[in-house]
C-alpha positions in Angstrom: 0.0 0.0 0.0 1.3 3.1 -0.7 2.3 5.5 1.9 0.0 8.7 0.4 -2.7 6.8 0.7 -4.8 9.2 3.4 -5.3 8.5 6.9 -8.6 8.6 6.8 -8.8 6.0 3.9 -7.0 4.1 6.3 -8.8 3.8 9.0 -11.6 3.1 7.3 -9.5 0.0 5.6 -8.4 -1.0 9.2 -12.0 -0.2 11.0 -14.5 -1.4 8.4 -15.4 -4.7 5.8 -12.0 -4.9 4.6 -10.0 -5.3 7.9 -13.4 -7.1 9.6 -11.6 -10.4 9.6 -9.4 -9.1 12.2 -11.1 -7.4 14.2 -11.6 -10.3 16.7 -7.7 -10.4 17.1 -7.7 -7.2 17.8 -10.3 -7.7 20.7 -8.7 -10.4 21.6 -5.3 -9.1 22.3 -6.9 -6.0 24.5 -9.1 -8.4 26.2 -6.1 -10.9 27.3 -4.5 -7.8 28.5 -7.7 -6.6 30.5 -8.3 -10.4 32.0 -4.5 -10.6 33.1 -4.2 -6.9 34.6 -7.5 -7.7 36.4 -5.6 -10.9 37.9 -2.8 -9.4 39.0 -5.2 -6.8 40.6 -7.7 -9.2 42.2 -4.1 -11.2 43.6 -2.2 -8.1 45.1 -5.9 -6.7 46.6 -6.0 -9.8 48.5 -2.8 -9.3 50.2 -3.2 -5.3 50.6 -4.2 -5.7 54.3 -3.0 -2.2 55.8 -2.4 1.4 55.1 1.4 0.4 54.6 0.4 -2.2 52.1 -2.5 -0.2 49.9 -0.2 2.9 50.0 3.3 2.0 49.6 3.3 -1.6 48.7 3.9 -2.5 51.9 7.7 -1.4 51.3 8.8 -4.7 49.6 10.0 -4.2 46.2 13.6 -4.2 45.1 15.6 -1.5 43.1 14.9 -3.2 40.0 11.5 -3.8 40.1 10.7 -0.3 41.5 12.7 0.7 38.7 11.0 -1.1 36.1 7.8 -0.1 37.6 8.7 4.1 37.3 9.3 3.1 33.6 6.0 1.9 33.3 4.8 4.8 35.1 6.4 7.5 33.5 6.5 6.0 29.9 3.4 7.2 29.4 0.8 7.5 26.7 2.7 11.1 25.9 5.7 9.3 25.4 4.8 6.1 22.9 2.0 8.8 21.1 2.3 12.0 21.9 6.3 12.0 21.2 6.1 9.8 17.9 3.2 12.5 16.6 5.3 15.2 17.3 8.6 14.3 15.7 6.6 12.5 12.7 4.5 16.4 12.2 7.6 18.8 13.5 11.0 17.0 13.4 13.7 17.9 15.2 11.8 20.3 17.1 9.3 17.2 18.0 12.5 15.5 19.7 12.9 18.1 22.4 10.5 16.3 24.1 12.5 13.2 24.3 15.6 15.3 25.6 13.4 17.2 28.2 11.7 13.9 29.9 15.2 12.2 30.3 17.3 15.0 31.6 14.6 15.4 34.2 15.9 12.7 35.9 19.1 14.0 36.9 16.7 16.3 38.9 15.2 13.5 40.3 17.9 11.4 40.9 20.4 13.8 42.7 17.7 16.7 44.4 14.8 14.6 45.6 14.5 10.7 45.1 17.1 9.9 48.8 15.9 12.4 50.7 12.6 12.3 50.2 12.2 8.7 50.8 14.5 9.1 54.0 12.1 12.1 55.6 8.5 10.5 54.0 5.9 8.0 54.9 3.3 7.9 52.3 2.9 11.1 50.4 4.4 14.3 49.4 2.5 15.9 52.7 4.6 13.9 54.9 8.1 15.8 54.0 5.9 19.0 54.0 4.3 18.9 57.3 7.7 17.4 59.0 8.8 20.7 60.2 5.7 23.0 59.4 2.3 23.6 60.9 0.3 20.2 59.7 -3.5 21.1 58.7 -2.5 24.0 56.4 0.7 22.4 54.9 -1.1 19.4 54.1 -4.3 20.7 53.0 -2.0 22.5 50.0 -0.5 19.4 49.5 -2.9 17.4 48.8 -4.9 20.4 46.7 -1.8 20.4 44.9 -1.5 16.5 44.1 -4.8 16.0 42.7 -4.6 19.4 40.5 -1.5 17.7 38.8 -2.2 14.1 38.6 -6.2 15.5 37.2 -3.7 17.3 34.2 -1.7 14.6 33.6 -5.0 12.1 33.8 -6.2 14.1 31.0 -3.1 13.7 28.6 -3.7 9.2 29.2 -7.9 9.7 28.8 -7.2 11.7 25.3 -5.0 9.0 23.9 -7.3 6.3 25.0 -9.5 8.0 23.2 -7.3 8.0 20.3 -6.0 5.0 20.0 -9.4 2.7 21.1 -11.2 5.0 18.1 -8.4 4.7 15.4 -8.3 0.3 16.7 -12.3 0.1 16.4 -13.1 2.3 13.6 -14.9 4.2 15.8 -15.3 8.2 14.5 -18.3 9.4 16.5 -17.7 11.9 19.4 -20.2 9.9 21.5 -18.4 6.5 21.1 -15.1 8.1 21.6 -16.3 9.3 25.3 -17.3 6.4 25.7 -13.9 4.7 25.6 -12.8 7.3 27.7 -15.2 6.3 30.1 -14.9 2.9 30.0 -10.9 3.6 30.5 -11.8 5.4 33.5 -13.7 2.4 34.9 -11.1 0.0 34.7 -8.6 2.7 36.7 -11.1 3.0 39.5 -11.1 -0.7 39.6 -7.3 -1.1 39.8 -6.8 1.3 42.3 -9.2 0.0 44.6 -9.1 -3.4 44.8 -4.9 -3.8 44.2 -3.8 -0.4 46.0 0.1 -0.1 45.7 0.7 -3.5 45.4 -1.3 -4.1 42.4 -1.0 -1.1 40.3 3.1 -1.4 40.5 2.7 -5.1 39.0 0.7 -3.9 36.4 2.8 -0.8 36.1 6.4 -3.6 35.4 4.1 -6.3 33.3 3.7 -2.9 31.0 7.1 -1.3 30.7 7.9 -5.4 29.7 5.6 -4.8 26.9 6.4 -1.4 26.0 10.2 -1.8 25.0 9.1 -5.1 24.0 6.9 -3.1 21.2 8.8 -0.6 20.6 11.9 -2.6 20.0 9.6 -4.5 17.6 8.2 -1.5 15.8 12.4 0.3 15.6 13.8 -3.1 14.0 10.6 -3.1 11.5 11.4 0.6 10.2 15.1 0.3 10.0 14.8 -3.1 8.4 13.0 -1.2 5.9 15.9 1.6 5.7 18.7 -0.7 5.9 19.6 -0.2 9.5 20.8 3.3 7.6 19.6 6.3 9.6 20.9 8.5 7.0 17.7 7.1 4.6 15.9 7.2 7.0 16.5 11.0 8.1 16.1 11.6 4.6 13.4 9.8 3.1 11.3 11.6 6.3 12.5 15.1 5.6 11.5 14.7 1.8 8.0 12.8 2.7 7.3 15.5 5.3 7.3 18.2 2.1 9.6 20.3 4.3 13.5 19.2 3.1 15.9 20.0 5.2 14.2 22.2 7.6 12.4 19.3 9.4 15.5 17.9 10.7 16.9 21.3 11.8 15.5 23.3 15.3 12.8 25.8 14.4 10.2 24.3 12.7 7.8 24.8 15.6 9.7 26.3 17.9 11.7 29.1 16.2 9.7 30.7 13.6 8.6 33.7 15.9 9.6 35.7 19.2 7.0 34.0 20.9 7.6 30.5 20.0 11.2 30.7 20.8 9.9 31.7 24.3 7.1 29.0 24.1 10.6 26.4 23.6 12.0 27.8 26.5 9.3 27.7 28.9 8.5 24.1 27.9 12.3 22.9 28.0 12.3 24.3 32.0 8.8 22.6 32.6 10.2 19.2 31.5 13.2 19.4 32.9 12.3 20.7 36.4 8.7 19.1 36.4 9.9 15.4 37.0 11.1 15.7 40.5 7.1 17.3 41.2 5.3 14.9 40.1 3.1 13.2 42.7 2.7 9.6 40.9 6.9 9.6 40.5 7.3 10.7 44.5 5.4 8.3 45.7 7.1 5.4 44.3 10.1 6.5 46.1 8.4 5.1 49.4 7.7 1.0 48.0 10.8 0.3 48.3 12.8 -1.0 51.7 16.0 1.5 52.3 17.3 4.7 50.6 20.2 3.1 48.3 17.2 1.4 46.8 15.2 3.9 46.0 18.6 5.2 44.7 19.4 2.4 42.6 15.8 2.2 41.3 16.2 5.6 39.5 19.5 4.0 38.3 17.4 1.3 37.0 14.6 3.9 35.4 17.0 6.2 33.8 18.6 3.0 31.8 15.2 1.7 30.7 13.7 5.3 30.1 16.8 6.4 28.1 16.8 3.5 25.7 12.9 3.9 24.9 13.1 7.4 24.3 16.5 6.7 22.1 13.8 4.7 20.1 11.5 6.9 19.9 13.5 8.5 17.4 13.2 5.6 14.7 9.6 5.9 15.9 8.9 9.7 14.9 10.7 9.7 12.1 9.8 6.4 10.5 6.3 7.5 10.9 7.5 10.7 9.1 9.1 8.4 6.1 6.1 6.4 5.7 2.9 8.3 6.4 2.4 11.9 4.8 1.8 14.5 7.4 -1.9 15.9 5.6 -2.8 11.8 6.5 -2.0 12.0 10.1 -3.2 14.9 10.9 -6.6 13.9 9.0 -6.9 10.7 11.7 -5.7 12.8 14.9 -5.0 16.6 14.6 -2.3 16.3 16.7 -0.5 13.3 15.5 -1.3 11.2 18.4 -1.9 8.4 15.6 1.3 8.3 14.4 2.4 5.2 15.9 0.3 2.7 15.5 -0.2 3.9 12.1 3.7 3.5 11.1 2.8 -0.2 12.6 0.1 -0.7 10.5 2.3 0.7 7.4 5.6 -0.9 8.1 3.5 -4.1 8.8 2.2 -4.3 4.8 -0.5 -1.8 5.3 -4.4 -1.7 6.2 -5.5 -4.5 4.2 -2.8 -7.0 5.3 -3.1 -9.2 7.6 0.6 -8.6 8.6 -0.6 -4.8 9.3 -3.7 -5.7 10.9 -1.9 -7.8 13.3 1.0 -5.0 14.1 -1.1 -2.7 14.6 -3.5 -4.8 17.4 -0.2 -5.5 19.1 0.9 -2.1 19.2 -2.3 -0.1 20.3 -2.8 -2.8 22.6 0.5 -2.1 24.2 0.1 1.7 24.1 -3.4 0.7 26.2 -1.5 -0.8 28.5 0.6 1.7 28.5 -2.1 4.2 29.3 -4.0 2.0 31.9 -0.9 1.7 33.9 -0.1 5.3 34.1 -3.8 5.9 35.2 -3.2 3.8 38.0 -0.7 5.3 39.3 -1.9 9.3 38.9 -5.1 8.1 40.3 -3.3 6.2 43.2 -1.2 9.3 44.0 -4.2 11.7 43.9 -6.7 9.4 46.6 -3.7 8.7 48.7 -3.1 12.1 49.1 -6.3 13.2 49.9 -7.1 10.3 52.4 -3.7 10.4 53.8 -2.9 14.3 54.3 -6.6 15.9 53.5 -9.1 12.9 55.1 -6.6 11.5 58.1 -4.5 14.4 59.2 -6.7 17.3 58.3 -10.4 16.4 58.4 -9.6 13.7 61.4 -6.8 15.4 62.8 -4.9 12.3 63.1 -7.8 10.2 64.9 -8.6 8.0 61.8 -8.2 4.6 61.6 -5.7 3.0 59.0 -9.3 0.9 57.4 -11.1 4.3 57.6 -8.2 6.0 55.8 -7.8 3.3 53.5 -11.9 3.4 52.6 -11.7 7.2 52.2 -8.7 6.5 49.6 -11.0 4.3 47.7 -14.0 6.6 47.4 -11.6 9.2 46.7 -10.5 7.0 43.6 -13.9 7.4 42.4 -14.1 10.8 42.7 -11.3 11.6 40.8 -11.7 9.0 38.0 -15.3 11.0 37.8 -13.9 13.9 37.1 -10.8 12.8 34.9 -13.4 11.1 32.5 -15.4 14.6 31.9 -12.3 16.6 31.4 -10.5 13.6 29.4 -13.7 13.8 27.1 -13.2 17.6 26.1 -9.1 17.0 25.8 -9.5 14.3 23.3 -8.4 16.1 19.9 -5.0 17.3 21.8 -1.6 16.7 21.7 -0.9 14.2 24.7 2.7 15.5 25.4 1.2 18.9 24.7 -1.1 17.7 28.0 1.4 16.3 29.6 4.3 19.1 30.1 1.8 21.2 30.7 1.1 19.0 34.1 5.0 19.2 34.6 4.8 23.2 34.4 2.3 23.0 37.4 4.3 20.1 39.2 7.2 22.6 38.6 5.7 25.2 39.7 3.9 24.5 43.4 5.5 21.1 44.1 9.1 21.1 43.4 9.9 24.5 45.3 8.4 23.8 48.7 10.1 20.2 48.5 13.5 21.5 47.9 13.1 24.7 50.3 11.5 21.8 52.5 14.6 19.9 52.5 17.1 21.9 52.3 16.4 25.7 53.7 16.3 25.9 57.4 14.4 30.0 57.3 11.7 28.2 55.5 8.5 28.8 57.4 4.7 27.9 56.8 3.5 30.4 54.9 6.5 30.1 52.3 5.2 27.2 51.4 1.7 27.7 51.7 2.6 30.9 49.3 4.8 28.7 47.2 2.0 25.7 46.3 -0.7 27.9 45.8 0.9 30.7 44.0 2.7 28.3 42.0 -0.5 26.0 41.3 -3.1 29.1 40.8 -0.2 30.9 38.1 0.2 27.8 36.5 -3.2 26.8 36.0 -4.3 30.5 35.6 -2.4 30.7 32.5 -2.7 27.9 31.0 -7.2 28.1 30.8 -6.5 32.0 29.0 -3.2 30.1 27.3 -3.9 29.1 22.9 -4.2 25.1 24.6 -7.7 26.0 25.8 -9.2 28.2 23.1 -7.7 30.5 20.1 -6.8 28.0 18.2 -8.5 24.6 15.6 -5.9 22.1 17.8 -7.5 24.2 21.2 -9.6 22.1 23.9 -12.2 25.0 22.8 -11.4 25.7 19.3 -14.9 27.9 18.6 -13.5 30.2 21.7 -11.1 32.5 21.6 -10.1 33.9 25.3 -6.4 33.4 25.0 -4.5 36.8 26.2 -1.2 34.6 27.4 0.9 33.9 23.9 2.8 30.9 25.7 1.5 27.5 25.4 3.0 26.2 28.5 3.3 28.5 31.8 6.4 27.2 33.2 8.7 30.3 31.9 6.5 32.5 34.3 4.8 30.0 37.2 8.2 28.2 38.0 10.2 31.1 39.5 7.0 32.7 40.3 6.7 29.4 42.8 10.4 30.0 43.8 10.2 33.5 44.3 6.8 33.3 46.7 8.3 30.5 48.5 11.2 33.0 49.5 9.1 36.1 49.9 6.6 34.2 52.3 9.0 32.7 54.1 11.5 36.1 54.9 7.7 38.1 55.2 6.6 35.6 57.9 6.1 36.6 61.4 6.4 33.0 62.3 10.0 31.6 63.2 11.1 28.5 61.2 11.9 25.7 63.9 15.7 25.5 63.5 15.5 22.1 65.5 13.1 20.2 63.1 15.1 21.4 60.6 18.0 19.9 62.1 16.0 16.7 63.2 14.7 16.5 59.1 18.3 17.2 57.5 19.9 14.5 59.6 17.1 12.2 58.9 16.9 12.8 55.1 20.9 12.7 54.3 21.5 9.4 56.7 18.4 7.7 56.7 18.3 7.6 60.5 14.9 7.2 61.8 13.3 6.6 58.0 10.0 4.4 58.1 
């Protein structure tokens, strides 16, 4: 099949009479996935017994495992789609991505990932409220949590969306919300009954498949090229109807004043959004000692760094294959671009070689996606339960099984609300989605956890100041930002209320959040307690008293 042949052609091919024969394998392979996730779930739920065990795993994984289950955490459905759509529409300007969400675990690894699972027990709350005033600290933590895990949820419900519709033939808007629904289901379900213990088994039998897939899917395209990148580079700079300029910086992020600043504020977001994110910090606290959380970001920077390394091949075999008018024409923000490379590279939409590629591959990116819901909608209920429900509402009077109950009906909650906001975010650009939740991790999270841990004048309000200044600029500028209205690839495209240029905040809301975290702390009347401080230092650089 020729590669011009249009997207939407394609789908059709793939979706209706002519690719009918395999629908059932494709139905298949997600339904073997389902059944065995909701195993593993039903197994780990059964041993999930305390507060320990439902939020932390009960503290028994090794470095490697924890490490293969951040992989499977943060290789998200922004990476495998969102990435591969943005090099196979923009180029080399599409690859920044890659670069941003690897460096950002130097962050991680040498600021946060020790110390933080050396001073915490559960959540992000527990470092926060070590030497502060507890109801207020963790009220803004746990705001804060679900506010970012909510905008990263909404990057995995639009490429559900995506991917279910492009799988199914589905091109309705109602059944399309109805996969994102039916997505959200099956995350309430994990969550609840497996806790912890369940969502990080899930979360490693994923990142298995993932590089599994994706090795697949790079030795297919440069099999095609010759194992010659050089073709390859070439052949998707030509297709792309943009020569040379595709594989040069600029051709998204350098055309204007504004979108050279839009570059910069989104390079800072990815890099400095990592060490923020909720679902990332927690895992920090299922394993057993400090050198093992340690070694388990070893472990995730390894894995991470060769996927996004193939993502690469990915983006740009998409770009050699598929014109850009056809994947746009299937996803407007090129979200499709994988699985339809898969489907290409595997002898196209009316193959049976194709067919069965491309149920292999969406089925992993599903995975992909359900595990990553998991764990935002883990670290959002914990949160609330743990710092809002027991420490704030109960004042530390709550049970561990009322705590644990309040997580689970929490779980609902928030998968409620992630399926109505995933709905209207459907037609956007998942790593668009995603750095935007990094920007607000950035920006309210990661300066009161490093003032936290390492700034004996920081007081109470400083980081009261810090999370909600941080999370209302953020957030603030992002709804009047082109993501939300302005533009045809906006959440509102027949709206136009857009007065902030930048598509991402982070250039202004980071060192907003740094800055308010300093002022409110050198403003405050209250005096930090210099022997917490002491107490929190000693425990988060040795490890001495760590749960």
């Amino acid at each position: 099949m020729s590669p011009a042949l249009t997207t939407a052609t394609t789908v059709q091919l793939a979706a209706a009479s002519d690719a009918s024969e395999h629908r059932p394998l494709i139905i298949t392979l997600f339904g073997l996935f389902v059944v065995a996730t909701l195993f593993i779930t039903v197994w780990a739920g059964r041993q999930t017994k305390s507060a320990s065990d439902f939020y932390a795993g009960g503290r028994q994984f090794t470095g490697f495992q924890n490490g293969l289950a951040i992989s499977g955490d943060y290789m998200s459905a922004a990476s495998f789609l969102g990435i591969a759509g943005a090099i196979a529409l923009f180029g080399y300007d599409g690859f920044l991505y890659s670069i941003g969400f690897l460096v950002a675990w130097l962050v991680a690894l040498l600021l946060v990932a020790e110390p933080l699972r050396n001073s915490g027990r559960y959540t992000m709350g527990d470092v926060l409220a070590y030497r502060m005033r507890q109801r207020p600290v963790r009220t803004a933590a746990g705001t804060s949590t679900i506010v970012v895990s909510i905008f990263y949820l909404l990057a995995q419900m639009a490429g559900a969306g995506v991917l279910v519709s492009l799988l199914l033939g589905i091109t309705s808007d109602a059944g399309k919300i109805l996969i994102v629904a039916l997505v959200g289901v099956l995350m309430i379900v994990y969550v609840t009954i497996g806790g912890m213990k369940g969502t990080t088994w899930v979360q490693m039998v994923k990142a298995v498949l993932l590089i599994a897939g994706t090795l697949l899917i790079t030795f297919l395209i440069l099999l095609k090229f010759n194992f010659n990148l050089s073709d390859l580079l070439g052949t998707a700079a030509s297709n792309s109807g943009k020569g040379s300029a595709f594989l040069e910086p600029g051709l998204k992020y350098g055309l204007t004043a504004t979108s050279k600043l839009d570059f910069l504020s989104l390079g800072i977001a990815l890099v400095l959004g990592t060490a923020g994110l909720p679902h990332i910090l927690i895992r920090f606290y299922t394993v057993p000692t400090a050198k093992a959380a340690r070694k388990s970001v070893n472990w995730a920077i390894g894995i991470i760094g060769a996927f996004y390394l193939m993502t690469i091949v990915l983006g740009f075999g998409a770009a050699a294959l598929l014109k850009p008018g056809d994947i746009i024409a299937s996803n407007k923000a090129g979200n499709t671009a994988a699985p339809l490379a898969a489907l290409e590279i595997g002898g196209g939409a009316d193959s049976a070689g194709g067919a069965i590629l491309l149920a292999v591959i969406s089925a992993v990116a599903f995975a992909t996606i359900l595990a990553v819901v998991a764990g935002l909608t883990l670290a959002s209920s914990s949160s609330f339960a743990h710092d809002i429900y027991a420490n704030v509402i109960r004042r530390g009077k709550a049970t561990e099984k009322e705590e644990v109950r309040a997580a689970r009906w929490a779980t609902v909650a928030i998968g409620v609300v992630s399926i109505a906001l995933g709905a209207m975010a459907r037609d956007l650009n998942v790593a668009g989605l995603v750095a935007l939740a990094f920007a607000v991790a950035a920006s309210a999270n990661l300066p009161t956890i490093l003032y936290s841990l390492f700034w004996k004048k920081f007081t109470t309000q400083g980081a009261l100041w810090s999370i909600y200044g941080g999370l209302t600029a953020s957030v603030g500028l992002v709804l009047f930002s082109p993501v939300v209205s302005g533009k045809p690839t906006s959440m509102f495209p027949g709206a136009d209320f857009a007065w902030f240029p930048l598509e991402n905040p982070g250039l202004i809301s980071i060192p907003l959040g740094f800055l308010l975290g300093w002022a409110g702390s050198v403003l405050s009347k209250d005096e930090p307690d210099k022997g917490k401080y002491a107490e929190l230092e000693v425990k988060s650089l040795t490890g001495i008293g760590a749960h």
